[in-house]
C-alpha positions in Angstrom: -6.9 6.5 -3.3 -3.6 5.0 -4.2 -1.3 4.2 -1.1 1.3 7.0 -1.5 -1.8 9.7 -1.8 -2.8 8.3 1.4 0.4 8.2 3.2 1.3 12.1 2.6 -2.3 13.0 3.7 -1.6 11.0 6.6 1.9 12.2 7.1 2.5 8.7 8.4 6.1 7.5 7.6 6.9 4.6 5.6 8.4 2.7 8.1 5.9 3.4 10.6 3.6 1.9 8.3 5.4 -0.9 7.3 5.4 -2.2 11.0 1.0 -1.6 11.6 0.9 -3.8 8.4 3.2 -6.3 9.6 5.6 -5.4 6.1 8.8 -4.0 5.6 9.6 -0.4 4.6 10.9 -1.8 1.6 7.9 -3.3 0.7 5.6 -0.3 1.6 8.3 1.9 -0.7 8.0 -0.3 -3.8 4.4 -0.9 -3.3 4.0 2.9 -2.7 5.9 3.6 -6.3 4.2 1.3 -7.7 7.2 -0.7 -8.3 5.6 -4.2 -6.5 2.1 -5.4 -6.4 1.5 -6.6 -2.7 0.2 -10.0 -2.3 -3.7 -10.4 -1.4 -3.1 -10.9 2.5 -0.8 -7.7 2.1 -3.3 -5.4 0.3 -6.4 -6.7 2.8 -3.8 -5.7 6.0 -3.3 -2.5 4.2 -6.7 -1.5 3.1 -7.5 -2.3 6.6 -5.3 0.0 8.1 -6.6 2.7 5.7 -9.6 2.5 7.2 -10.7 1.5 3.7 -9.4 4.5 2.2 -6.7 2.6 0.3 -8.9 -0.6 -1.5 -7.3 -3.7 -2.6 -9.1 -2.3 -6.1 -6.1 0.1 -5.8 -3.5 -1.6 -5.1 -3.7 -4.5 -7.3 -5.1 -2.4 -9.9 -1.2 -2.1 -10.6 -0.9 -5.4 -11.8 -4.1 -5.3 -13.8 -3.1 -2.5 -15.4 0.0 -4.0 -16.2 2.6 -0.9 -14.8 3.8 -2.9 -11.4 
């Protein structure tokens, strides 16, 4: 599940977020949009979070993919 999937479902605001990850909602926006790749520490926190329902397969899959 790719983070902004999981973020509607969860109807848990960007911001909001942004601080349980220790990020910025900046961050969490571009990474959301695809627009950033997180860093490794940043995608663990955040698959964490998930519950594992956001992998760091997804969200670096961006950068493998080449469209971050």
């Amino acid at each position: 599940m790719d983070l902004d999937a999981f973020l509607k479902q969860s109807k848990e605001t960007t911001a909001g977020f942004a601080g349980r990850v220790q990020s910025t909602k900046a961050s969490i926006s571009r990474i959301r949009s695809r627009k950033q790749v997180p860093s490794l520490a940043l995608a663990v926190r955040i698959s964490e979070a998930t519950g594992g329902q956001v992998t760091e397969r997804d969200l670096l899959r961006a950068q493998a993919d080449g469209t971050a």
